[in-house]
BAVEXLO-514774 format. One line per 8 residues: their letters; for each residue x, y, z of N, C-alpha, C, O. Coordinates in steps of 0.05 Angstrom, whole numbers. Atoms other than C-alpha are relative to their C-alpha. Layout:
a> X Y Z X Y Z X Y Z X Y Z; ...;
This chain:
xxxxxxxx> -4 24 -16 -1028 -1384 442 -14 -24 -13 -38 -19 -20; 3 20 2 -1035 -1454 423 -35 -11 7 -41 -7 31; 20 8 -23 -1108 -1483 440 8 -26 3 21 -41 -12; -3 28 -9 -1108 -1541 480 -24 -14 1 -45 -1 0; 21 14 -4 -1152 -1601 488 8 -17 8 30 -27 7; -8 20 -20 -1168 -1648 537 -1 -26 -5 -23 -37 -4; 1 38 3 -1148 -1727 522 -6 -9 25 -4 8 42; 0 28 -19 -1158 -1782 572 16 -13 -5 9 -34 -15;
xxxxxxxx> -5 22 6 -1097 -1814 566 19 -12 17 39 1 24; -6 9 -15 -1076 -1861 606 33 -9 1 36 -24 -19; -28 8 -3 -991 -1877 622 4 -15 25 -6 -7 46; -3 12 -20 -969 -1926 664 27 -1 12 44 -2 -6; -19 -6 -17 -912 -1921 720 3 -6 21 -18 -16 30; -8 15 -21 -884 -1943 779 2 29 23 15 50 21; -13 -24 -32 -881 -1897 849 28 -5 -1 40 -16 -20; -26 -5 -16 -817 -1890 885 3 -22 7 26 -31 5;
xxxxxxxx> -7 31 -18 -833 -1961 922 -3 -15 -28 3 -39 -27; 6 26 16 -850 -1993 855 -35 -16 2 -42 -33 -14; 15 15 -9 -916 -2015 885 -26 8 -7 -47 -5 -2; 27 -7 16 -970 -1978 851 7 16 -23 30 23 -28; -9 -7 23 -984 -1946 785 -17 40 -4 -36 51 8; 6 -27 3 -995 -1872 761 -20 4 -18 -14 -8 -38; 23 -8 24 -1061 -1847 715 5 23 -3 -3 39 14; -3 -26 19 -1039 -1789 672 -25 13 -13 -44 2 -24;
xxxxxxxx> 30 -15 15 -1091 -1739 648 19 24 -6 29 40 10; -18 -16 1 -1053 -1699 608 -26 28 -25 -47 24 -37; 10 -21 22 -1073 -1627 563 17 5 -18 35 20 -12; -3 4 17 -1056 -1639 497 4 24 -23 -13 25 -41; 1 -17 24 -1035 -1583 451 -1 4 -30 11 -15 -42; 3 15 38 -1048 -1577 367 26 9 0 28 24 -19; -25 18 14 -969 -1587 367 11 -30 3 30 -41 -10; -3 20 -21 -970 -1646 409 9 0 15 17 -23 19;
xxxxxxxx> -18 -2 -37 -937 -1630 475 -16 -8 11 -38 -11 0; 23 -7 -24 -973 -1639 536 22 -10 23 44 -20 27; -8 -1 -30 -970 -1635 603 -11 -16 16 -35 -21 18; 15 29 -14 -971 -1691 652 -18 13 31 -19 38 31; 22 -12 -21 -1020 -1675 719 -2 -32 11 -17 -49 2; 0 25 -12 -1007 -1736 760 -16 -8 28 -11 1 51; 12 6 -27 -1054 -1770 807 -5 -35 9 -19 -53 -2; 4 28 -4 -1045 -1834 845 -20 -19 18 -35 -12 36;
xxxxxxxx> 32 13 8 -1091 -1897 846 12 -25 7 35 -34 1; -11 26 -17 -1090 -1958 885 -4 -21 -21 -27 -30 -21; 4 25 16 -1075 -2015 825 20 -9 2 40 2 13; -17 21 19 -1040 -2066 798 20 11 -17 18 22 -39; -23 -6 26 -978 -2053 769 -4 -3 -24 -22 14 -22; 15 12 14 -997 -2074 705 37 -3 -25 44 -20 -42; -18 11 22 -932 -2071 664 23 -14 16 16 -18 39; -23 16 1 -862 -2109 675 20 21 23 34 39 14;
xxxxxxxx> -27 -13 -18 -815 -2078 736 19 7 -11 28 -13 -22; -19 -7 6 -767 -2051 715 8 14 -32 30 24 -39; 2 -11 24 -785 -2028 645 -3 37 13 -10 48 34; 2 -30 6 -780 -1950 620 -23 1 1 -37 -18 -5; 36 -9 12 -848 -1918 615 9 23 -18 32 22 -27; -7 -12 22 -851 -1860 568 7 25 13 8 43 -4; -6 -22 -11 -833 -1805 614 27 -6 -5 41 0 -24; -36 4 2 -764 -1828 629 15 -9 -18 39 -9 -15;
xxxxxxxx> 2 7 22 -767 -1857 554 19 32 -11 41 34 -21; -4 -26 16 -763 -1779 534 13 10 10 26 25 -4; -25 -18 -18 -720 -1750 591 23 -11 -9 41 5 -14; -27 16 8 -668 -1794 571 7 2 -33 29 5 -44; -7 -10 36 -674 -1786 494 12 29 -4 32 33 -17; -7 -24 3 -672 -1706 502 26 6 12 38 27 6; -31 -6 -15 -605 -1714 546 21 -8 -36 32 9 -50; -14 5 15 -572 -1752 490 -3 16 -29 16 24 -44;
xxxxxxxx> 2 -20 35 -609 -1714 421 19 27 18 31 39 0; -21 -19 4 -564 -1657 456 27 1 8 41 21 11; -30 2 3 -502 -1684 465 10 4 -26 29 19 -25; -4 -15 26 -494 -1672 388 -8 18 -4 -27 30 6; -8 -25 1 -474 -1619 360 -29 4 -25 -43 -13 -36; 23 -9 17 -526 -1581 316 2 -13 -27 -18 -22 -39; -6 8 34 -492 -1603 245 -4 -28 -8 -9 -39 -29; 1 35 4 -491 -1677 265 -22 -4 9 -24 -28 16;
xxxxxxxx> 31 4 -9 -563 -1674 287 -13 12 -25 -34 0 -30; 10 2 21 -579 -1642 222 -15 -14 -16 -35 -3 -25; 4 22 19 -591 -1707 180 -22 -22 20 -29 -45 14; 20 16 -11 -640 -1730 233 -18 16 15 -15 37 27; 30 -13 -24 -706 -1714 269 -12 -24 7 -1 -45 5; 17 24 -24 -759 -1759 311 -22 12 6 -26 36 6; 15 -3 -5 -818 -1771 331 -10 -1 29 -1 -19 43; 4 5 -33 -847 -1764 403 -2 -28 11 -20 -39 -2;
xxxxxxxx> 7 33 -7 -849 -1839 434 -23 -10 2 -29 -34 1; 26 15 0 -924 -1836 440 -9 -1 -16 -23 -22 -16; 8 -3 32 -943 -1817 368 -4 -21 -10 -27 -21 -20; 10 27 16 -949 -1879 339 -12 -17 11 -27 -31 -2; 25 17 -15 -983 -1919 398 -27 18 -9 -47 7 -18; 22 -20 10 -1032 -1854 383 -12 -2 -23 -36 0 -27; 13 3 28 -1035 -1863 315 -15 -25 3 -36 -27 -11; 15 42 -1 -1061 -1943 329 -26 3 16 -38 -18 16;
xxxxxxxx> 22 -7 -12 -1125 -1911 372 -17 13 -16 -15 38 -13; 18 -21 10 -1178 -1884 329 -5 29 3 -9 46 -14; 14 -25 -15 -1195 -1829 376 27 18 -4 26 43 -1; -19 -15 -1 -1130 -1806 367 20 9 -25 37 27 -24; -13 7 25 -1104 -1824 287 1 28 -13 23 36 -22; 0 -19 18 -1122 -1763 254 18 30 16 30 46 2; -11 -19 -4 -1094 -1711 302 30 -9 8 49 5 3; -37 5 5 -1026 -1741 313 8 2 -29 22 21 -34;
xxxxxxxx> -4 -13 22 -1020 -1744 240 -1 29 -10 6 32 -33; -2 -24 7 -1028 -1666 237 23 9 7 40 21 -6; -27 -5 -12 -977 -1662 285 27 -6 -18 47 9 -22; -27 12 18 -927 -1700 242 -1 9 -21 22 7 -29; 1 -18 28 -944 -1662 175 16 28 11 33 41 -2; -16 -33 -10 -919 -1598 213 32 -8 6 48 10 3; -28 12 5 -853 -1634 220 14 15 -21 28 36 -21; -5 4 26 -843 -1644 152 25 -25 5 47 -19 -5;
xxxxxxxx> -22 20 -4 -796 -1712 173 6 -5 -26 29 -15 -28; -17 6 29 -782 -1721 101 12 16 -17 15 15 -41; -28 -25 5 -736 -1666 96 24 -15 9 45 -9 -2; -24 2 -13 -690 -1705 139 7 -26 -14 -10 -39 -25; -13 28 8 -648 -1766 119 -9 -27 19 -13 -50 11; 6 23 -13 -664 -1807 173 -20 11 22 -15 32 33; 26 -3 -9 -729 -1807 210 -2 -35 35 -7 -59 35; 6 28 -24 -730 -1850 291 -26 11 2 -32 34 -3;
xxxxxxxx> 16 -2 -2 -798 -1865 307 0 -30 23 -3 -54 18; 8 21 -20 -803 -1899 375 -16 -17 -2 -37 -4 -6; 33 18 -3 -857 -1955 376 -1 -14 38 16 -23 52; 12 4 -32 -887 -1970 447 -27 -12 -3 -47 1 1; 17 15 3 -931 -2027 432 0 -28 14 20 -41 19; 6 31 -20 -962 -2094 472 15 2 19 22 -19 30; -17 -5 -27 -917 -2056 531 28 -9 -13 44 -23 -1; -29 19 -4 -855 -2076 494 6 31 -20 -12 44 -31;
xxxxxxxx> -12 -21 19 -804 -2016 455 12 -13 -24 30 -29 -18; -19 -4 30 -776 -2022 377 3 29 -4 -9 48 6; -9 -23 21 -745 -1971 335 -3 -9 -28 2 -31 -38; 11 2 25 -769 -1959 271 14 31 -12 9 55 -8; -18 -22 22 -721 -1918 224 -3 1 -27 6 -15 -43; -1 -10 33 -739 -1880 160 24 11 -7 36 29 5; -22 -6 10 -684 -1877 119 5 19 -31 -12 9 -46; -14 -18 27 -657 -1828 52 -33 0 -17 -41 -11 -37;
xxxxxxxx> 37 7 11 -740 -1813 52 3 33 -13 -12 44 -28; -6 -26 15 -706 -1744 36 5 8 -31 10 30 -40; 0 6 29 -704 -1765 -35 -26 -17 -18 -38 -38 -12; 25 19 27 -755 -1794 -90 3 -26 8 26 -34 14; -2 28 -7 -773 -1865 -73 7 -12 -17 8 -36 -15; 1 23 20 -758 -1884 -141 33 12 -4 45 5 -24; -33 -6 3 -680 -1850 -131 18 -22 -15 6 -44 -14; -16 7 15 -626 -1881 -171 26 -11 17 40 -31 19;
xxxxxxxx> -31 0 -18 -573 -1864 -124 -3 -5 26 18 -6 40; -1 8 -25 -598 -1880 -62 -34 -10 18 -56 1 18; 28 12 8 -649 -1931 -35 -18 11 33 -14 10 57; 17 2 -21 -700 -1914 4 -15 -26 20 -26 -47 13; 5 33 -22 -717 -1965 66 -12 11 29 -19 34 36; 7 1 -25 -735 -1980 135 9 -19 21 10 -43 22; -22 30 -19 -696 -2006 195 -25 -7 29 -35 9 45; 15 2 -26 -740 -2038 247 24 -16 21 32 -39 17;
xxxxxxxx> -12 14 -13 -695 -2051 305 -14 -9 25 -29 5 39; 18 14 -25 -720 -2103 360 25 -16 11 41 -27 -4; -17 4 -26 -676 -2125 422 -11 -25 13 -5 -32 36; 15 26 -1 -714 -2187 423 -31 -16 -19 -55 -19 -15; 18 4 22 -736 -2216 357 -5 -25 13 2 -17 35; 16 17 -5 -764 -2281 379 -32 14 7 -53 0 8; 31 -15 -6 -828 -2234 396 -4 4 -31 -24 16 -36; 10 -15 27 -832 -2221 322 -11 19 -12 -35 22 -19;
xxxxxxxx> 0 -29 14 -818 -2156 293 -22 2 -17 -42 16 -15; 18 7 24 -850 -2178 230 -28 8 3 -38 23 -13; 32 -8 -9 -920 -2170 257 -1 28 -1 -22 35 -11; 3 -24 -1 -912 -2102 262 -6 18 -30 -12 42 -33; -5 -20 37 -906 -2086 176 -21 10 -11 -24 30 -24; 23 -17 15 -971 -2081 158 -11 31 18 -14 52 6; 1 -32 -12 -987 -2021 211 20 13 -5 7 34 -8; -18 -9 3 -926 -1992 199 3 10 -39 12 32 -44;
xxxxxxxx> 9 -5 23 -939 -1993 117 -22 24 2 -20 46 -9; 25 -18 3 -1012 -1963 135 12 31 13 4 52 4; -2 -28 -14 -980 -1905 182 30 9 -24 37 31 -16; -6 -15 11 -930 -1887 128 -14 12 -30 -8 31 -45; 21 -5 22 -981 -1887 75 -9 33 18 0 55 12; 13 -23 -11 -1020 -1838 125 18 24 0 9 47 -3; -13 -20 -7 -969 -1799 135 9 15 -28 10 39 -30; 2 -15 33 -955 -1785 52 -20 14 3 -15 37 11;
xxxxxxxx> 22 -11 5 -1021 -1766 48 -9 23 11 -21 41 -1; 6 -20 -14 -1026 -1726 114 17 34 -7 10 57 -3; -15 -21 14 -964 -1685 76 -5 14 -26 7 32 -37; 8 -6 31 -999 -1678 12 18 -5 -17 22 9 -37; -32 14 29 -938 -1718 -26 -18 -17 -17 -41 -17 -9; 15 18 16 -967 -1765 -77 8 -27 -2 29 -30 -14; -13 28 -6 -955 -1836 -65 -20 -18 -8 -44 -12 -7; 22 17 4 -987 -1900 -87 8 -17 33 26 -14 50;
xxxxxxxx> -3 21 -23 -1001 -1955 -32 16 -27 -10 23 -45 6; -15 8 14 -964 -1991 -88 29 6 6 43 -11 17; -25 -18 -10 -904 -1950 -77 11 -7 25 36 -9 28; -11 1 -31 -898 -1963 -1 -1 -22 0 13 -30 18; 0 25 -12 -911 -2033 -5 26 -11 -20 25 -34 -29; -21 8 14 -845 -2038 -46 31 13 15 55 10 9; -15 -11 -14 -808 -2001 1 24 -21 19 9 -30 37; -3 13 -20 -761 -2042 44 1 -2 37 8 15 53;
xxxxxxxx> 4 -15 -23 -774 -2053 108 25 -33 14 23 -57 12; -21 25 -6 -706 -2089 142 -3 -3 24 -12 15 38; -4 0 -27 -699 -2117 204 33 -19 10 37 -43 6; -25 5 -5 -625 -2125 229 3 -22 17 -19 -29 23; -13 23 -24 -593 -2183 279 18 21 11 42 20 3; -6 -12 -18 -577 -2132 324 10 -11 27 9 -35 26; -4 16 -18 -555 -2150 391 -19 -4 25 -24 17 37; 26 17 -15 -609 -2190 439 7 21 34 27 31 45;
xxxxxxxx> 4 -15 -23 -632 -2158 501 1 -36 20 -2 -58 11; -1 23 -7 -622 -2206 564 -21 -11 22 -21 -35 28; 25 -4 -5 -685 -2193 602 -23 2 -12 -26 0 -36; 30 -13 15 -754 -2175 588 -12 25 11 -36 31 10; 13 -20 -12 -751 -2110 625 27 21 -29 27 46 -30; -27 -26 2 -687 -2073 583 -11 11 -30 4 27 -41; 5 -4 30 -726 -2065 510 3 32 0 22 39 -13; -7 -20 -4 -732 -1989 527 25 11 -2 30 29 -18;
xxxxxxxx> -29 -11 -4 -654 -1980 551 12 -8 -35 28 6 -47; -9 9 19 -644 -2020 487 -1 23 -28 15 28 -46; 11 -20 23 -680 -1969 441 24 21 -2 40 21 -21; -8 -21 -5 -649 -1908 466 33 -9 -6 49 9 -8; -32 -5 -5 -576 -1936 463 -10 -8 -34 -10 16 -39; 1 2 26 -593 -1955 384 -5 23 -3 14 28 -18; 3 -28 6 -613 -1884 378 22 17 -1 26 36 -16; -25 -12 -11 -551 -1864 406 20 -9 -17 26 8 -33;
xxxxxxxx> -11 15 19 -506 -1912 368 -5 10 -28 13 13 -44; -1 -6 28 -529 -1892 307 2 32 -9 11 43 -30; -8 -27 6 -528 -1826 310 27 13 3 34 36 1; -29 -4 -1 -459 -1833 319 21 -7 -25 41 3 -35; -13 11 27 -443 -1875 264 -13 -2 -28 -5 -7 -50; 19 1 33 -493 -1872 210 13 20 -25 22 43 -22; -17 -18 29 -464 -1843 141 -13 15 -10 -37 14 -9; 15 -10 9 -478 -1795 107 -3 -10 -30 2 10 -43;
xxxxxxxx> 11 19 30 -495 -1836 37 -1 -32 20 16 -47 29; 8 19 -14 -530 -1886 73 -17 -26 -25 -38 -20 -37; 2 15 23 -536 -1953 22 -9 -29 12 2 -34 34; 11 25 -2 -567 -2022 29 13 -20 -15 11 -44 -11; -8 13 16 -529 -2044 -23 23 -23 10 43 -15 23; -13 22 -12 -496 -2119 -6 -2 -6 26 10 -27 31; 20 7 -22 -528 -2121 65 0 32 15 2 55 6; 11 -28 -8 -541 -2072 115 28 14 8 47 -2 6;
xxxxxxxx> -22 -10 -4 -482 -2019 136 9 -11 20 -3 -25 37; -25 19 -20 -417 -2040 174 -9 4 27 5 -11 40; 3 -5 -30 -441 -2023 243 -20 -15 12 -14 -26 33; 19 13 9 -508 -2056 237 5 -32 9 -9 -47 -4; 0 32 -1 -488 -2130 263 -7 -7 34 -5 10 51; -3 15 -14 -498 -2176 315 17 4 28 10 -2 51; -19 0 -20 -438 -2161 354 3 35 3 21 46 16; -1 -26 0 -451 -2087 345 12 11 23 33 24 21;
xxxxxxxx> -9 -9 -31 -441 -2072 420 7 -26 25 -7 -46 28; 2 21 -12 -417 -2114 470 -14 8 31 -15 31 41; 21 -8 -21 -463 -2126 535 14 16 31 2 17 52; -15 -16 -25 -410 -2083 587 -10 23 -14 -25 37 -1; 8 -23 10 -421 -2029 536 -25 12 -3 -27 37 -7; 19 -3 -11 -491 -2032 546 -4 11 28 -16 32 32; 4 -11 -20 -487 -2026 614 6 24 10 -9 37 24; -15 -25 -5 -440 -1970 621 -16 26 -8 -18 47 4;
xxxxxxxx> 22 -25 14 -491 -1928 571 -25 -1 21 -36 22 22; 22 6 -24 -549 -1951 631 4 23 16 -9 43 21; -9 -8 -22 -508 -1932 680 4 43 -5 -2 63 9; -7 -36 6 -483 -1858 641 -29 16 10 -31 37 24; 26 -21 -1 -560 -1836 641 -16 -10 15 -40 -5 13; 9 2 -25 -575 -1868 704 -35 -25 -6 -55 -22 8; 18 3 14 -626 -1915 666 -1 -35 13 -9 -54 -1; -2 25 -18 -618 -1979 718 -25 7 19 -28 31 21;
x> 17 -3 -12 -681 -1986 763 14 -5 36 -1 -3 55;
């Protein structure tokens, strides 16, 4: 059996009325699971009404990673949604990185890695990392998708550089910090969220979307692939995907 150990870590959530918030104390296992143990606490809401927290973040991802079929889920894997807020805590950097070496995500072609940062969600997609960074035939990159770039994605590159540096290293691959900082890291004109609560719903339906359409020779070459724009989805089709996994407050 697994040993476990005890974090302190705190998730924030809404009751039933909306009107107070939940303190998670969860037991943490060396694969990274854990188990939530919920006890409630007279505060301050503290995040945005109507936003995902990371429970219903992951109930809702595991409905859709199995609506595909095993063969078309092949060419992708992921990381848990808190992993990388984890990785940005000291107390917590070195054992989430173990976790993610036992992966091995750079087996797969394409790599989602939720981000759940300053209370707001991006997606951050490793791409054809299943090949030599210095490949010939196919380029290695990174899609950061954000559902409301006026917040500026951008800020996010240099942590995002340092946690895939860590993560070479935590694999024992050989990489310069040279190497990664030549990497591209793109960020699409995707289509705009129309709130400031839906960045969550936004994530999960790019997850979804793409794992529908993403190619298998996936190329950068002359901008980003055909699906990839602006008008990608239109905002009924959003809703409808809300509405499928019940993801309306």
């Amino acid at each position: 059996m697994a040993k476990r150990k005890q974090l302190e870590i705190q998730f924030i959530g809404e009751d039933e009325e909306g009107t107070s918030c939940m303190v998670t104390h969860s037991t943490v296992s060396a694969s990274g699971r854990f188990l939530r143990n919920k006890r409630r606490v007279n505060a301050r809401n503290t995040r945005q009404q109507g936003m995902l927290n990371s429970k219903q973040f992951s109930d809702c991802f595991e409905k859709i990673w199995k609506i595909f079929p095993d063969n078309q889920r092949a060419s992708f894997t992921y990381l848990d949604c808190l992993w990388f807020s984890w990785y940005m805590d000291e107390l917590f950097k070195e054992k989430v990185l173990v976790w993610i070496s036992r992966k091995h995500i750079f087996t797969k072609k394409y790599v989602f890695v939720p981000i759940l940062h300053w209370r707001y969600w991006n997606l951050l997609i490793f791409c054809n990392f299943d090949k030599p960074l210095q490949s010939k035939t196919q380029t290695t990159c990174m899609l950061l998708l954000d559902s409301m770039q006026m917040s500026g994605p951008r800020r996010l590159e240099p942590t995002i550089r340092k946690f895939l540096l860590d993560v070479y290293e935590a694999e024992k691959r050989p990489v310069t910090k040279q190497a990664i900082s030549k990497i591209p890291l793109l960020i699409p004109k995707v289509p705009q969220q129309r709130n400031g609560e839906d960045c969550g719903r936004f994530v999960l339906y790019f997850i979804s979307l793409f794992m529908e359409s993403a190619p298998k020779n996936f190329s950068i070459t002359g901008g980003y692939p055909y699906f990839m724009k602006e008008d990608w989805f239109a905002p009924q089709d959003f809703d409808c995907f809300c509405k499928r996994f019940k993801l309306f407050s």
